[in-house]
C-alpha positions as CSV (number, residue, x, y, z in Angstrom):
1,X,-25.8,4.0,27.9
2,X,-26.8,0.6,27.6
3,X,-25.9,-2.2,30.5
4,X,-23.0,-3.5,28.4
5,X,-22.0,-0.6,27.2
6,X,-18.5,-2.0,28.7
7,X,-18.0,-3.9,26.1
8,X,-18.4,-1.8,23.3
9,X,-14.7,-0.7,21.1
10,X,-15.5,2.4,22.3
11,X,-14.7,1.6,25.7
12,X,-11.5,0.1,25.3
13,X,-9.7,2.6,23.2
14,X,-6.1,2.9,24.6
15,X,-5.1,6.3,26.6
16,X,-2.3,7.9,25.6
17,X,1.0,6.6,26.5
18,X,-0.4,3.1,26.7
19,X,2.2,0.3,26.3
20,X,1.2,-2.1,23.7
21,X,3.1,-5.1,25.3
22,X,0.0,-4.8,27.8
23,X,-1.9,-6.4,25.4
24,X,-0.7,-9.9,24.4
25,X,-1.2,-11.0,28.1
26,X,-5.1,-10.8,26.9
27,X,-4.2,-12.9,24.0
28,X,-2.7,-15.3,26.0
29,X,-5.5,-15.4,28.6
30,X,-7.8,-16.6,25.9
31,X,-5.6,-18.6,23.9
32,X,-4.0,-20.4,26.9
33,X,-7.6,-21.8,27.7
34,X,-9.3,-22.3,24.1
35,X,-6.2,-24.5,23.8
36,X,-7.1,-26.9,25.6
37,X,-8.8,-28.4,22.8
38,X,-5.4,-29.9,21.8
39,X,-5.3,-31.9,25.5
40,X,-8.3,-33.5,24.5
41,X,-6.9,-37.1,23.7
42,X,-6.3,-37.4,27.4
43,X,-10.1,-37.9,27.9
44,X,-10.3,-40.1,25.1
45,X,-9.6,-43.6,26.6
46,X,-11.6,-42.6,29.9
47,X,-14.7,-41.6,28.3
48,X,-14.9,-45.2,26.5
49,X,-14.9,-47.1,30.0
50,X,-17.4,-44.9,32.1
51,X,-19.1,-47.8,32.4
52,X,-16.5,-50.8,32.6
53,X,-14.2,-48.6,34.6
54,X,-11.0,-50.6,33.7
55,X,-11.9,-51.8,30.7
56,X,-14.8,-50.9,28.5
57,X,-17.8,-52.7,28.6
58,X,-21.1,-53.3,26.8
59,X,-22.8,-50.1,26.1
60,X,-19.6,-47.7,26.5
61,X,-18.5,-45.5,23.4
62,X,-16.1,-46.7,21.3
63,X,-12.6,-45.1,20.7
64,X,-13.9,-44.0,17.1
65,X,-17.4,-42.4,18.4
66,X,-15.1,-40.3,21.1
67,X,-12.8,-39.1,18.4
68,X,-15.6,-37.4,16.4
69,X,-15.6,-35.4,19.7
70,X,-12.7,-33.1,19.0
71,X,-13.4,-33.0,14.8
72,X,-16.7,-31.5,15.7
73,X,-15.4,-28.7,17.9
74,X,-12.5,-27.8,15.4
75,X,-15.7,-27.9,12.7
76,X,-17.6,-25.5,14.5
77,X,-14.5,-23.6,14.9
78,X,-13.9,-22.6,11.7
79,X,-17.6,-22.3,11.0
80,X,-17.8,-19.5,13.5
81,X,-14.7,-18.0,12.5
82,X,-16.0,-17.6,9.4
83,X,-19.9,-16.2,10.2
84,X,-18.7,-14.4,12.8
85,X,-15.2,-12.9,11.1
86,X,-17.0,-9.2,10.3
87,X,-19.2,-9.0,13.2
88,X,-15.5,-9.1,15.2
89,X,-14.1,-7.0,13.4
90,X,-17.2,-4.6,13.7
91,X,-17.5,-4.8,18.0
92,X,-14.0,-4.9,19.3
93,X,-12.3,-7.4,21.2
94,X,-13.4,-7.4,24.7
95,X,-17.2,-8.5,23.7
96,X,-15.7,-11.0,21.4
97,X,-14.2,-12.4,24.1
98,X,-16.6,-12.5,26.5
99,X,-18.9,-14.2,24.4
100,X,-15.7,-17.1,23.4
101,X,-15.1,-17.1,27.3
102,X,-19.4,-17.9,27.7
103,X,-19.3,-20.6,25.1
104,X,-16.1,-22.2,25.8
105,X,-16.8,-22.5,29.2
106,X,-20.5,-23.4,29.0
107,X,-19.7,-26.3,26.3
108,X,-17.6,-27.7,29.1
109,X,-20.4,-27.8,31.2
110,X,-23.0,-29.1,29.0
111,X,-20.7,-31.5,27.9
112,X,-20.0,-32.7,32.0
113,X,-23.9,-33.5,31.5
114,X,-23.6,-35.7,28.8
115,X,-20.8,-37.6,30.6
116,X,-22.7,-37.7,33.7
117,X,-26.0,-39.3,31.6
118,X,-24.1,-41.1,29.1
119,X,-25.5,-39.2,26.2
120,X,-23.1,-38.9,23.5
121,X,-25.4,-36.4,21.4
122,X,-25.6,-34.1,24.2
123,X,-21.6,-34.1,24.8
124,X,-21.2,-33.5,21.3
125,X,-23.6,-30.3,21.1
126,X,-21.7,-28.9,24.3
127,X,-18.0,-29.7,23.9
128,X,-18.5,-29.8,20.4
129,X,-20.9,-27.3,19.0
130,X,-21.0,-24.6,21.8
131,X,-17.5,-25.1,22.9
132,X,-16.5,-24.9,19.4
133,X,-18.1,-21.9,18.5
134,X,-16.2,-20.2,21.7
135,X,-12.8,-21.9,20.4
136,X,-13.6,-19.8,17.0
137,X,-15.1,-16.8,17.9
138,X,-11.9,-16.5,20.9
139,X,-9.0,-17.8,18.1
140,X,-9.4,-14.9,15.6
141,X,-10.3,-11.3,17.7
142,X,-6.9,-11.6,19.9
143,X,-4.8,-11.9,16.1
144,X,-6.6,-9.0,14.6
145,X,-5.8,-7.2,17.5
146,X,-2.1,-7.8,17.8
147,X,-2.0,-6.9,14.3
148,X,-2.8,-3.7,14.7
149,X,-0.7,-2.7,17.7
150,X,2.6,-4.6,15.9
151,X,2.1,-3.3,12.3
152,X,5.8,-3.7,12.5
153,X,6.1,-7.3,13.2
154,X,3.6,-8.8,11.9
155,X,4.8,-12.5,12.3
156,X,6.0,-12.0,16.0
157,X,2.8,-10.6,16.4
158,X,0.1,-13.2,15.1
159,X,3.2,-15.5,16.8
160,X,2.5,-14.1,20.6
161,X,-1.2,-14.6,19.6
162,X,-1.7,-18.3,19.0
163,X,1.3,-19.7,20.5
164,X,-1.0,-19.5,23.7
165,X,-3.7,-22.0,21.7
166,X,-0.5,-24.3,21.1
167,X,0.4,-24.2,24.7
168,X,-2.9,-24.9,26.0
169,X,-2.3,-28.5,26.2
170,X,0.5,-28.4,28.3
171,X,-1.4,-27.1,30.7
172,X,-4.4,-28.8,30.3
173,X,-3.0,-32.3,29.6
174,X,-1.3,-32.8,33.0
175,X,-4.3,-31.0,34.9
176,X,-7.2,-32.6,33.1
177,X,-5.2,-36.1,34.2
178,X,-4.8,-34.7,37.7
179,X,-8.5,-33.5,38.2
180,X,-10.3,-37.2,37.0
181,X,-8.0,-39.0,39.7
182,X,-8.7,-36.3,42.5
183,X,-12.2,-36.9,41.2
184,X,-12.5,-40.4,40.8
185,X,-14.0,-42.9,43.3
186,X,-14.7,-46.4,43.0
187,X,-17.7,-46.0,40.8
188,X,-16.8,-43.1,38.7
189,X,-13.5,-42.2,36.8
190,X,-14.2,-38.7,37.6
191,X,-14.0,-36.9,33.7
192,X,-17.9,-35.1,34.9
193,X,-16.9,-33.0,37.6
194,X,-13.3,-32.5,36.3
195,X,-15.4,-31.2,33.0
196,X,-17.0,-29.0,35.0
197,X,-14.2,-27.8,36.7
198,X,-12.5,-26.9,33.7
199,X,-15.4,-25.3,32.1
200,X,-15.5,-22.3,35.7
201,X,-11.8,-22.0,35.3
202,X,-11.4,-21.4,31.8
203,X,-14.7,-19.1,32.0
204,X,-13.2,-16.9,34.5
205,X,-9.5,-16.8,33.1
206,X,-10.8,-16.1,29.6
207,X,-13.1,-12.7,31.4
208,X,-10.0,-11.5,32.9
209,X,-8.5,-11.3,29.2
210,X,-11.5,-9.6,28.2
211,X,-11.4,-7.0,30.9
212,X,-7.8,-6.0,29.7
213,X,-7.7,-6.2,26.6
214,X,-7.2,-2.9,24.1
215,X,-7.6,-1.0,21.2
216,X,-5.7,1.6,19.6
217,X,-6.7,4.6,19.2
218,X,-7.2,5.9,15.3
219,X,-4.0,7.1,13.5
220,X,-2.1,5.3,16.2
221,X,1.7,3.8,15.0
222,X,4.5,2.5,17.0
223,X,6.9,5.4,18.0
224,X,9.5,6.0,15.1
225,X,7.5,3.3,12.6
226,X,7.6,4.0,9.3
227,X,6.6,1.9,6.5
228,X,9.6,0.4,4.8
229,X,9.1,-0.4,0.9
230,X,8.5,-4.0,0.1
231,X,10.9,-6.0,-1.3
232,X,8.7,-8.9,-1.8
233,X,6.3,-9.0,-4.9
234,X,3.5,-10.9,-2.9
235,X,3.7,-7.9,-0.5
236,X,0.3,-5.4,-1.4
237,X,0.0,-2.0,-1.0
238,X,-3.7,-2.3,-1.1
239,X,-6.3,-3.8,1.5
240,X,-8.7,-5.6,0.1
241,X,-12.3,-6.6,1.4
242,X,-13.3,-9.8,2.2
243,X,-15.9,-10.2,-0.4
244,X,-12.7,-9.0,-2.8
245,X,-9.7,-11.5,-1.2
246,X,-12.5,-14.8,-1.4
247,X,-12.8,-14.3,-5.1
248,X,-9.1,-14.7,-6.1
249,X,-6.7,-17.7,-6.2
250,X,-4.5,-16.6,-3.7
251,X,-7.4,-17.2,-0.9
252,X,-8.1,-20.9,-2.5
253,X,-4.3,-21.7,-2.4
254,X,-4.1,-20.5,0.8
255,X,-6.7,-22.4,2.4
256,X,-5.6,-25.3,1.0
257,X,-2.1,-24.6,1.8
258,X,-3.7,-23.8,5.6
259,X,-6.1,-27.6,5.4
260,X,-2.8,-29.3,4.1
261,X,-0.6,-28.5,7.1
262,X,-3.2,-29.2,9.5
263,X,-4.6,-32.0,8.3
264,X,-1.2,-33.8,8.5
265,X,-1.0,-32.3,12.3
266,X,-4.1,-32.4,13.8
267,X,-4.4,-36.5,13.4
268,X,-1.9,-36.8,15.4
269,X,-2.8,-34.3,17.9
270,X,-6.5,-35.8,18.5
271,X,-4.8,-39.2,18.5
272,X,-1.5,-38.7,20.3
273,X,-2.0,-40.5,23.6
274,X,-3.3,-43.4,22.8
275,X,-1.2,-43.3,20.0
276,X,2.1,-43.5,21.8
277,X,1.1,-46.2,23.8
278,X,0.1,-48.5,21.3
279,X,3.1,-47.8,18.9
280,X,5.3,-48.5,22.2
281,X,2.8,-50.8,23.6
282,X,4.3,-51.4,27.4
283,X,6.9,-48.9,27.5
284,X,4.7,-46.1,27.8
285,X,2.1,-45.5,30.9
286,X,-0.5,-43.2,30.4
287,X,1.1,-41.1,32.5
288,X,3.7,-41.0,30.4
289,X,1.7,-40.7,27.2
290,X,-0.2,-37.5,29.0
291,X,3.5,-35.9,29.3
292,X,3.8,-36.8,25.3
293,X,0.5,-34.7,24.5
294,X,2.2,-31.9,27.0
295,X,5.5,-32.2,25.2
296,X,4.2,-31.8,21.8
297,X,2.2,-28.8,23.3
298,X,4.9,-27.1,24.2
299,X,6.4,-27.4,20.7
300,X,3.3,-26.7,19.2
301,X,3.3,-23.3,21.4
302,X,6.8,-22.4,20.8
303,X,6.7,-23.4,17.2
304,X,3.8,-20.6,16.6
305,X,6.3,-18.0,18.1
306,X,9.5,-18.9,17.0
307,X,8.3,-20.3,13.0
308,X,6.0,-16.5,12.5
309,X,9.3,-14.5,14.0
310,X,11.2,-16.3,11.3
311,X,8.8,-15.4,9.0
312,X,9.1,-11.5,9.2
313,X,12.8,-12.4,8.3
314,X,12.6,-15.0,5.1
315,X,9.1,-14.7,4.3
316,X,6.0,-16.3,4.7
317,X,6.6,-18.6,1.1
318,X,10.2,-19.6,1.9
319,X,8.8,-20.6,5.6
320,X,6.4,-22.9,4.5
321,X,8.6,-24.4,1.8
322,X,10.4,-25.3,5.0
323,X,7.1,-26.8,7.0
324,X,5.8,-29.0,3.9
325,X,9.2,-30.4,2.7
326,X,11.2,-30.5,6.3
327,X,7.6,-32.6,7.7
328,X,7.2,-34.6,4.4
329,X,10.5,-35.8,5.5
330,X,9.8,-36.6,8.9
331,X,6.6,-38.1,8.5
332,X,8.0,-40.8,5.7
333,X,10.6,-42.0,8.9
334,X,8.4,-42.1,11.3
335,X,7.4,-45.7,11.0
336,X,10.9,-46.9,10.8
337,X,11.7,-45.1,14.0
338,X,9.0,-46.6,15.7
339,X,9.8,-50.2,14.1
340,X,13.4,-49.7,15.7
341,X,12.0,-49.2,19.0
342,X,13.5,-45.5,19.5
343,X,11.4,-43.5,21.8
344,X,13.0,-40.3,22.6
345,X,13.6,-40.1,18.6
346,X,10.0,-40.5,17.7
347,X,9.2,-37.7,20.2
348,X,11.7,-35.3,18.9
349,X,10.5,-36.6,15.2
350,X,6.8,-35.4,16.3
351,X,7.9,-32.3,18.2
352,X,9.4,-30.6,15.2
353,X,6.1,-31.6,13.4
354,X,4.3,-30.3,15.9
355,X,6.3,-27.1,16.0
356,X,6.1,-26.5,12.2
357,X,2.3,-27.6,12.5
358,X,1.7,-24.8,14.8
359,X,4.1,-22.2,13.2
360,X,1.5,-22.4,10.2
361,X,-1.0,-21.2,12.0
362,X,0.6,-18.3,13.9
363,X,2.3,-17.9,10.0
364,X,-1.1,-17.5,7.9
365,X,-2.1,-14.6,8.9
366,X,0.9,-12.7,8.3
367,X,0.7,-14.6,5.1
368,X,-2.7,-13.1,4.2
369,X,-1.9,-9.4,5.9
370,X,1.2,-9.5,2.7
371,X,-1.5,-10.5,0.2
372,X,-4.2,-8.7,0.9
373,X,-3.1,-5.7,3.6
374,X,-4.1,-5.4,7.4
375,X,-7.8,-3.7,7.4
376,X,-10.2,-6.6,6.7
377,X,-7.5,-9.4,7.3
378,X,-9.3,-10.6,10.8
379,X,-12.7,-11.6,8.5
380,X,-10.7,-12.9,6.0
381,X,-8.4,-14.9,8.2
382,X,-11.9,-16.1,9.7
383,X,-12.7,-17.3,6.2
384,X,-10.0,-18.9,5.7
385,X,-9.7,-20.9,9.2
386,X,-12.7,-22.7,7.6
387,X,-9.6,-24.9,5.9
388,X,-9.2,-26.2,9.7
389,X,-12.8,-27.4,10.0
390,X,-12.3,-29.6,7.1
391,X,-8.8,-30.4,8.5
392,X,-10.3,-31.3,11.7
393,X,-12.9,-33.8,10.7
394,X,-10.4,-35.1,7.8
395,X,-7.2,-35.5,9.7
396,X,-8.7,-37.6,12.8
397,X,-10.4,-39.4,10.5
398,X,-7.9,-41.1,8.4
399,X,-6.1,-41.9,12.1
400,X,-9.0,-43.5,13.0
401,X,-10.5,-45.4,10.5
402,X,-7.2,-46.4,8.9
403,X,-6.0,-47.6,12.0
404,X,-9.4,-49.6,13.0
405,X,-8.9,-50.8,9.1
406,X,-5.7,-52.0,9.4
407,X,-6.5,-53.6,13.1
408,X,-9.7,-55.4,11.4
409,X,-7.0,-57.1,9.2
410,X,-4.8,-58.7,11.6
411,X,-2.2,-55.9,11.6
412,X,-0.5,-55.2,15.3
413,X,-2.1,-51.7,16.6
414,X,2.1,-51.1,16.8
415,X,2.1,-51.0,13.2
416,X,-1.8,-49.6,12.4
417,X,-0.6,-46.1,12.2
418,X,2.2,-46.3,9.4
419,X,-0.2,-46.2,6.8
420,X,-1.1,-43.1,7.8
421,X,1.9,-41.0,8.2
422,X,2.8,-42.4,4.7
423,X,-0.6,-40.2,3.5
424,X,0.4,-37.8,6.0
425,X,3.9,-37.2,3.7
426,X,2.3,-37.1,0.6
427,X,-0.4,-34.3,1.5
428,X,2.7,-32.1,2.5
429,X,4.0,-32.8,-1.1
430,X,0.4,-31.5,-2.3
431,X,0.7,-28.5,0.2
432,X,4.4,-27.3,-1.2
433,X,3.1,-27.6,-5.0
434,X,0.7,-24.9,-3.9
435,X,2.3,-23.3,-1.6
436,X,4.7,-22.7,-5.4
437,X,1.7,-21.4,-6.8
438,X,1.0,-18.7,-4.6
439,X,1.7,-15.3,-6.6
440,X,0.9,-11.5,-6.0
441,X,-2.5,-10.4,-6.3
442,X,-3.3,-8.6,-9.3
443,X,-3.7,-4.5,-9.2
444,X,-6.6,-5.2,-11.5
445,X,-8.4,-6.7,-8.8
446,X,-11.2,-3.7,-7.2
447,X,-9.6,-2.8,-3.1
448,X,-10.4,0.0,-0.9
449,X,-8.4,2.3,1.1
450,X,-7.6,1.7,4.5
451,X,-10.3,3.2,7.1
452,X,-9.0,4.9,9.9
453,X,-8.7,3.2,13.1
C-alpha cells in the first residue's frame, strides 16, 4: 500500500446505507474557495498603487496590466480542465481535490511574493498559472461526482455543484477587503499578507472537502430510480467517449454556446468594481462597490442552482433560449439605466445577468450528459470548459481596451463602458442562433456501453 494510498477511488467507495446528500458539502468546500476568483476585482485598484499608496505612481501597474491577472487564471483553467479531464475521471475525486486544494492555495502564495517584490511576471505564474490550474482541476471532479450520485436530477445536481464557485465572491469580496485594511500600515496597503492568508485558508478548507468526499459504489442507483423514457429528441440513450463527442457538431455548438454566455459575463465580473464606481462616479465608495461584486456573487451562486433545477423541468435548449434573449435584452438597457442615474436598477439589471451567467455553467453539463450520456461526460465537460479560457481572456478584454479606447478619446469613464454592453447584446444574439442549431446526435455516430461504476 503506497503512502497515499488514501487517496486512491478505491478508498472512498461509499458503505452501504450511505446518504448521498453527504456529498455536496464536498462540492461546496471546493467550490466555495476556487470561487474566489470572481472577488478578484477587489484587488484590482489596490495592486495598481502599491507604490503611490493613494494614488498610483511612477512605476506601479496599470489597471489594464492587473486585469490580464484574472484572464490568465480562467485560461489556465480551462486548459487544465481539458488535459486533466480523463486523468479525473480515471483517480476519483478526493486526489483530484487535493491536488486543486495544493495549487489553488500555493498560487495565492506565490502570487503574495510577486506583490511583495513588485514582480508582475511572478504574480501572474502563481495567481494565474498555478492557481489556475487548481481552479480547473477543483471545478470539474466535484460535477462528475454529483452526477453520479443524482442520476435523477441531473440539473439540480451539477446546480449544488457550481453554485459554490458562483458564491465564492461573496465571501471572498467582503473578506479580501477586510484582510488588506487589518493588514495595511502606513507603508503597505496590505494585499501580500492578506494573499497569503487566503492562500492557508482556502488550502485547508479545500482538504477538508477532500477528506469527505465519496464515491458510489458500482451498480449503485437512488432507492426506487428508474429510468424514465425520454421525451426529448436531444436526450441519448448512448454514452459516448470523449474522442467520439469532440468530433461532432453538437460539441462545437456547445462550446460556443458555453464562450458566448460567458464572455458576455465574465467582463463584467473581472471589471465590476471599479466598474460601478466610475459609471456612478461619487455615489459609490469602494466599500460599496465591494458589496456590488458580493451582490452579484450571490446571484451568480443562486442562479447556478435555481437556472439547472429549471432545467430538469423545460430543458436545457428552452433554458438557454431564456439566458441569450432575456440578457440580450438587458445588456442593450444597460447604458440608458446608467445615463438616468438609477442605481438600484442597474444592480438588479446585472444581478439577473449574473444569475443567467452563472445558471449556464451549472446548465452545461446537464446539457452535455442529454447529448452524449453520463460515463465520459466529466472529460468531456473538461473539454469543453476550454470555451471559458477563451471567454476569459476575450471578455475582460473588450472591457478593458474598449473602455481605455473610448477614455483616450475624450469620452467620460461614466460613459466608456456602453460600447461594450452594446457588443455584449449582440454576442447573446450569436449564442441563441446556435444555441437553435443544437440537434440530437446521430445513432450513426460509433459510442460504447456504459462501464460499470
Amino acid at each position: 500500500m503506497g503512502l497515499f494510498a488514501f487517496l486512491d477511488r478505491d478508498h472512498i467507495v461509499a458503505p452501504a446505507g450511505f446518504s448521498r446528500w453527504l456529498v455536496p458539502p464536498a462540492a461546496l468546500c471546493i467550490h466555495l474557495c476556487i470561487g474566489e476568483v470572481y472577488a478578484f476585482s477587489v484587488f484590482n485598484l489596490p495592486l495598481t498603487r502599491l507604490i503611490g499608496l493613494k494614488a498610483s505612481a511612477p512605476g506601479d501597474w496599470s489597471l489594464v496590466d492587473v486585469g490580464w491577472i484574472f484572464s490568465v487564471a480562467i485560461l489556465f483553467l480551462g486548459l487544465a480542465s481539458a488535459f486533466t479531464g480523463s486523468w479525473l475521471d480515471r483517480v476519483g475525486p478526493r486526489k483530484a481535490m487535493t491536488a486543486a486544494a495544493l495549487c489553488f492555495g500555493g498560487g495565492f502564495l506565490i502570487g503574495a511574493l510577486g506583490i511583495e517584490v513588485h514582480n508582475l511576471p511572478l504574480l501572474f505564474l502563481g495567481y494565474g498559472v498555478l492557481g489556475g490550474c487548481g481552479l480547473g482541476i477543483g471545478y470539474i471532479s466535484p460535477v462528475r461526482t454529483l452526477i453520479t450520485w443524482f442520476p435523477d436530477r441531473p440539473g439540480m445536481a451539477t446546480g449544488m455543484a457550481i453554485m459554490g464557485f458562483g458564491g465564492g465572491a461573496m465571501i471572498a469580496s467582503p473578506l479580501s477587503v477586510a484582510l488588506m485594511h487589518h493588514y495595511a500600515t502606513p507603508t503597505s496597503l496590505g494585499v501580500a499578507p492578506t494573499f497569503v492568508t487566503l492562500g492557508i485558508v482556502y488550502a485547508v478548507f479545500m482538504l477538508i472537502g477532500a477528506a469527505i468526499v465519496r464515491v458510489p459504489p458500482p451498480g449503485w442507483r437512488p432507492a426506487g430510480y428508474m429510468p424514465a423514457a425520454s421525451t426529448s429528441r436531444l436526450i441519448s440513450d448512448h454514452h459516448y467517449e470523449v474522442s467520439t463527442a469532440v468530433r461532432t457538431p453538437q460539441f462545437y455548438l456547445l462550446w460556443a454556446i458555453l464562450f458566448l454566455n460567458v464572455t458576455a459575463g465574465i467582463g463584467v465580473l473581472s471589471q465590476a468594481s471599479p466598474m460601478i464606481q466610475e459609471m456612478f462616479h461619487g455615489n459609490v465608495t469602494p466599500v460599496a462597490a465591494a458589496g456590488f461584486v458580493g451582490l452579484l456573487s450571490l446571484f451568480n451562486m443562486a442562479g447556478r442552482f435555481f437556472w439547472a433545477s429549471v432545467s430538469d423541468y423545460i430543458g436545457r435548449k428552452a433554458t438557454y433560449f431564456v439566458f441569450f434573449l432575456l440578457g440580450l435584452v438587458l445588456y442593450a438597457s444597460v447604458p440608458s439605466i446608467a445615463r438616468a442615474g438609477s442605481i438600484a436598477l442597474f444592480v438588479l439589471c446585472y444581478g439577473i445577468i449574473l444569475s443567467m451567467y452563472g445558471g449556464g455553467f451549472s446548465t452545461i453539463p446537464a446539457y452535455l450528459k442529454d447529448l452524449f450520456g453520463t460515463s465520459y461526460v466529466g472529460a468531456i465537460h473538461g473539454r469543453l470548459l476550454t470555451a471559458w479560457s477563451a471567454a476569459g481572456v476575450l471578455g475582460p478584454v473588450l472591457v478593458d481596451y474598449i473602455r481605455q479606447y473610448q477614455i483616450a478619446q475624450g469620452v467620460d469613464k461614466a460613459d466608456a463602458y456602453s460600447v461594450t454592453m452594446y457588443i455584449m447584446a449582440g454576442l447573446l444574439l450569436i449564442g441563441a442562433l446556435c444555441n437553435l442549431a443544437v440537434g440530437p446526435v446521430g445513432t450513426h455516430i460509433r459510442h460504447i456501453s456504459a462501464p460499470a461504476e
